[in-house]
N, C-alpha and C positions, 0 to 999 in steps of 0.2 A: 214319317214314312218308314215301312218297315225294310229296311237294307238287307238282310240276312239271308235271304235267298237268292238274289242280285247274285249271277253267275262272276266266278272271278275269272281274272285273265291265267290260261294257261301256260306254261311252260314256252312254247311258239307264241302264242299272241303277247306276254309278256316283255320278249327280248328283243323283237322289232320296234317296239316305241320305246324303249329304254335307248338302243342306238340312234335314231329317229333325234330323240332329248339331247342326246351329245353331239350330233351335227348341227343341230338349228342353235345349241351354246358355244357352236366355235371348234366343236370337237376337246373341249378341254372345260367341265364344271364340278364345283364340288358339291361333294353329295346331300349336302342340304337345298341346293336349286333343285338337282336331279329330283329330288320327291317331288315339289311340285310341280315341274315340267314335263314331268311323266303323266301324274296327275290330271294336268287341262289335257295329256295327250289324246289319254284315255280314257276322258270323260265321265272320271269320277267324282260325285258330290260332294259336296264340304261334309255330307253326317257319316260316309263312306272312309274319307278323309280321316277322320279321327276316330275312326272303332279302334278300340284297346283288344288284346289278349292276354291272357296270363298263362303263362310257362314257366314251369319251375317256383311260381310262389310271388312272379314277377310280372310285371306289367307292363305290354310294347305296343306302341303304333303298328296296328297290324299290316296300313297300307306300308309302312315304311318298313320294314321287317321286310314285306316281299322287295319291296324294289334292291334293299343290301342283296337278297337271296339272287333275285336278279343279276345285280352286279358280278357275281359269285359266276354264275353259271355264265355270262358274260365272258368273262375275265377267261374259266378253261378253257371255253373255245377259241381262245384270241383277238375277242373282239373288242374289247375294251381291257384299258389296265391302269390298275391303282398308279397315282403318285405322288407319293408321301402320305400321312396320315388319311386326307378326307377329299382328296380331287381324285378324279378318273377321268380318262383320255380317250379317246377314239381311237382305236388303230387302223391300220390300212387295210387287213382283211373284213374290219367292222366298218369301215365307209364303201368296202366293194357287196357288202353282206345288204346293202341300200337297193343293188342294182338298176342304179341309173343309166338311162339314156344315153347311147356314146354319140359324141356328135358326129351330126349328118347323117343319121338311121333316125328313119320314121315308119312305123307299122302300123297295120290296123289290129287291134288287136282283138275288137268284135264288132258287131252291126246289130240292128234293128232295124223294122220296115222305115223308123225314121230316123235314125240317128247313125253316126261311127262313131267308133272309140281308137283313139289313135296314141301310141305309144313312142314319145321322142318329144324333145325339146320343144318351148314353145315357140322360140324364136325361128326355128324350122318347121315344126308342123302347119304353122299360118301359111305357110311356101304349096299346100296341099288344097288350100280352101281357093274357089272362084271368087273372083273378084267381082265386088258389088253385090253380093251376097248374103252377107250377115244383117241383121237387125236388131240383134240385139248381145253386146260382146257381154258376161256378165262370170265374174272371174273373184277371187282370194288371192290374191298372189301371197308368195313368203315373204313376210313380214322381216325386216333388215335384222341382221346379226351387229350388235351392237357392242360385242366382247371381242377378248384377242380371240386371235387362231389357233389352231394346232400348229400351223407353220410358220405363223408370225406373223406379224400385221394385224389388226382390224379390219372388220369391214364397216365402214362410217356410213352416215345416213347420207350422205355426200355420193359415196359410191352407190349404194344401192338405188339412189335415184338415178344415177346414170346409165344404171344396168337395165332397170324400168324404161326409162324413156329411148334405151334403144330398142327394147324390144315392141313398145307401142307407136314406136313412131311410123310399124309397118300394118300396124292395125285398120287406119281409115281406108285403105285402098280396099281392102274387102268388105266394107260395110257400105249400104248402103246409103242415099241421098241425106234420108229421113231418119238415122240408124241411132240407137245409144250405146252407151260404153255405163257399163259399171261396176263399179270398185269397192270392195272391202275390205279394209285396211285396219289396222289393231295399235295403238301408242306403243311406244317404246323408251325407255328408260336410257339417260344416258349413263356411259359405263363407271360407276363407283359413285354415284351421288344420288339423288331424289329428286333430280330434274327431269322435265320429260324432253325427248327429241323432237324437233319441228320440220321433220322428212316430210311429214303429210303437206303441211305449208309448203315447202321446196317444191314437193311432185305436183299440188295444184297450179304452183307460178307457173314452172316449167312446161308445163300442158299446156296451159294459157300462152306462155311467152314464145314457147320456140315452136308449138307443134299447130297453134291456132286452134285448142278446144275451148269449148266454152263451159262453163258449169251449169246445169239446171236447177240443183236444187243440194242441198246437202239433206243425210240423212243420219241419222245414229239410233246400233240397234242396244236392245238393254238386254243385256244375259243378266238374270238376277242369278242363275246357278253358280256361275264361274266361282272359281274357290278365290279366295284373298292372294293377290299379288302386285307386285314381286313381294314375295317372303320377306328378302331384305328390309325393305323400307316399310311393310302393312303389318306384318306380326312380327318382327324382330325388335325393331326401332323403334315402330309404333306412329312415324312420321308423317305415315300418308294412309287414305283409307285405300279401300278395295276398288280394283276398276272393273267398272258394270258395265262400260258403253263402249263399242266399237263403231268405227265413223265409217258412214258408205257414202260414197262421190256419185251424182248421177251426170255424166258427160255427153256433152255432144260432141262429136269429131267433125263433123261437116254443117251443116243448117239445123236450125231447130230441130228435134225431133218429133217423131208421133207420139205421142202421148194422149189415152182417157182414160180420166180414174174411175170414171162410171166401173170398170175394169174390176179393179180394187171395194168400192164402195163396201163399208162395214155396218153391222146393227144397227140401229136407231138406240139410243138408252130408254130406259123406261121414260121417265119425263117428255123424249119428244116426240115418243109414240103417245101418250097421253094426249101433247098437245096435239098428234096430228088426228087422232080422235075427237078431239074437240074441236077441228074444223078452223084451227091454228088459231091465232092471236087474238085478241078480246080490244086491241086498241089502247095501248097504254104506255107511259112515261116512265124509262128506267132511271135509277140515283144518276146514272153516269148523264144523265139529258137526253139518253138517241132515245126518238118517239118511235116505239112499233106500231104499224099499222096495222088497224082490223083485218083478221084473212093472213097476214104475217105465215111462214113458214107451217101453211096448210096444203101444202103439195108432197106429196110420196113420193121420192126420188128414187126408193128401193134400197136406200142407204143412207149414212153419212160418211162423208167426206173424210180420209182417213190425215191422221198426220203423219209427222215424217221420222216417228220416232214408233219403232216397231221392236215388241217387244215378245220374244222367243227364248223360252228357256234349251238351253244344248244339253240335256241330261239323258238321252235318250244312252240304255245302256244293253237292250235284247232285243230290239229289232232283227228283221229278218236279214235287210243284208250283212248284220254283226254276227248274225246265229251261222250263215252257210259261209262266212269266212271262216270263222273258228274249225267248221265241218271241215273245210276244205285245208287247212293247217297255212290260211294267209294271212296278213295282217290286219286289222283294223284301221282304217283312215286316222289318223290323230287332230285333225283339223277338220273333222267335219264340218258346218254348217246348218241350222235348222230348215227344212224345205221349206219353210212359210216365207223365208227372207229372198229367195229364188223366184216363189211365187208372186210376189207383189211386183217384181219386177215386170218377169216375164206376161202378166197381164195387163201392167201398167202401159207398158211399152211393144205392146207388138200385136197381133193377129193369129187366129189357128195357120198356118200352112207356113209361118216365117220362120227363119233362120235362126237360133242362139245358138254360141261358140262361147264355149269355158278352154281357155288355154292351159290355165291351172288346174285338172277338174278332179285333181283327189280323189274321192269314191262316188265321183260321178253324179252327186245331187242333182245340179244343175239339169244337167243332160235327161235326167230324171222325171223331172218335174217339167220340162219342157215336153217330153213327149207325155206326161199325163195329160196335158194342157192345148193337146194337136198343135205342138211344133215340132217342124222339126231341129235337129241339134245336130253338132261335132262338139267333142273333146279331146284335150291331148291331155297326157299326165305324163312328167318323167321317170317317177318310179314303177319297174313293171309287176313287182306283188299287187302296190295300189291297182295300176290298170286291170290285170286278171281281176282283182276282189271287186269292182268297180261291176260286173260283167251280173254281180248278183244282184242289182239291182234293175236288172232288168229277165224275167222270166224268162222272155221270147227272143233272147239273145242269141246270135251265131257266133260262137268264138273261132276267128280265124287262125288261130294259132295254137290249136290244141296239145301241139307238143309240150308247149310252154305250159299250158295249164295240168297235162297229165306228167310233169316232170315236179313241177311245186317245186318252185325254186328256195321258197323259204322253208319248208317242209326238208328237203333237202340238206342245208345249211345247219338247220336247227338241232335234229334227229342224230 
């Protein structure tokens, strides 16, 4: 694939996921994570990854070269600053440059004939939605910080499942009878070794044990794009390979849910169109002993039956809602998610006219793909660049807060 034309991040879109990188490390990494956390931020590909330059007769990692250039212009404005040879810190004006949600303010910050976009904590925003309601909650939460802090302490997988289950514990009252809950969640490294974290195990118990959900199904989806990580341990070390798979939990909060896959149903392969061509099975004895009967799998269902490992590459790098953030001098979501994993959902488990709620909703996918789909939606997001940029993904959007958008806040900061 030829890269070279592949638009790069500019100057503004650059130094919000470079901040973004040293919040979600604890506010304190050194600059060889920083590459590649920036890297999955901004959804660049492994061959993007390693393009060389030569300057002066010499040879640089041209992605890495920007992100030092990054840190550089970082550092003027106050936003981040070196300590010691090769760490960089977050500072106070570079964690208010995030412009988070102050607690107890919740806005909307734009509409659609079916949706809101709301701007404020998730833990408060659910405070906004009618009870019995929702049908389908279907979310990315942040994924636990599993390094020290800027201020000291960790944040253990201990804590962050506690921060989780309080804030889900207010979730079933607004869903309805028949409703799902679903979760995508990402592994986690514990801090200094090659072990993995077992929060996912912890938040399934917990759900199970204290709050009475049930689990329907597990899923896991394969990003073959993602680049090799953690650094540490996959290209440093050498200790452990590259992780492809991230785990999605499909939950019931109250009774079974609704669920058809008819919904979902995927191509037939060539082979069982063949056989359904041929009026299906001929009557015969497999090595394993199961006898197929004559007539066997000669009925056209309009599909098959998908499984539960869905696979989406995240590489998406000029799409339109990345083109009119760039236009508009806001950031780029750093975690986005591919719409097909939203979509399997949202068709598996729900109806045209019902409910999905993203509490997490970053650049708004969800919410997205929900109203392509005749549902309606709410989302809340706490950062308000994300929420405004979020606003592009939908044409026919009313933005209620036009100040906020004709002020560009990150535009502002940046310039």
């Amino acid at each position: 694939m030829n890269t070279a034309n592949k638009r790069k991040p500019t100057q503004q879109q650059f130094v919000l996921p470079l901040l973004d990188a040293l919040e979600n490390e604890g506010g304190k990494v050194c600059t060889r994570d920083l590459y590649d956390q920036v890297a999955l931020k901004l959804g660049v590909s492994e061959e993007q990854r390693n393009e060389s330059v030569v300057i002066g007769g010499k040879r640089f990692n041209a992605f890495e070269r920007t992100v030092r250039w990054g840190q550089q212009r970082a550092k003027a404005m106050g936003l981040a600053a070196p300590v010691g040879k090769s760490t960089w810190v977050l500072t106070g004006k570079g964690s208010d440059a995030l412009h988070a949600a102050a607690p107890g303010i919740v806005i909307t910050i734009f509409t659609t004939d079916d949706g809101i976009a709301l701007f404020g904590r998730a833990e408060e925003a659910i405070g906004h939605i009618q009870d019995e309601s929702v049908q389908l909650l279907f979310t990315s939460p942040p994924y636990p910080i599993l390094r020290p802090k800027q201020y000291g302490g960790t944040t253990s997988a201990a804590i962050w499942v506690e921060w989780f289950c309080r804030i889900a514990e207010t979730w079933p009252k607004k869903m309805t009878a028949n409703s799902s809950i679903v979760l995508n969640t990402g592994d986690a490294y514990e801090p200094g070794e090659p072990s993995m974290s077992l929060y996912q195990e912890r938040l399934l118990i917990r759900l199970a044990d204290d709050l009475g959900w049930k689990l329907c199904q597990r899923y896991a989806w394969n990003n073959a794009s993602r680049l090799p990580s953690p650094a540490q341990w996959v290209t440093v070390t050498r200790q452990r390979v590259k992780t492809s798979l991230e785990q999605i939990y499909w939950l019931a909060p109250k009774e079974m849910p609704y669920a058809d896959n008819r919904g979902v149903l995927v191509p037939y392969s060539d082979a069982m169109r063949s056989r359904l061509d041929a009026g299906g099975e001929k009557g015969k004895k497999r090595p394993s002993g199961h006898h197929l009967a004559a007539g066997a799998f000669s009925v056209d269902n309009g599909g098959a039956i998908p499984g539960n490992l869905l696979s989406f590459a995240n590489s998406s790098s000029n799409d339109s809602y990345q083109k009119l953030c760039r236009e508009q001098g806001l950031p780029v979501h750093p975690a986005r998610f591919p719409a097909g994993i939203a979509e399997h959902f949202v068709k598996l488990t729900t109806k045209p006219g019902d409910l999905v709620f993203d509490p997490f909703s970053g650049s708004f996918t969800t919410g997205a793909v929900a109203e392509s789909l005749g549902r309606k939606w709410i989302g809340s997001e706490l950062m308000l660049d994300y929420a405004l940029g979020g606003a592009n993904r939908f044409p026919q959007a009313t933005i209620h807060q036009p100040g906020l958008l004709n002020r560009n806040p990150v535009g502002d900061l940046l310039t």
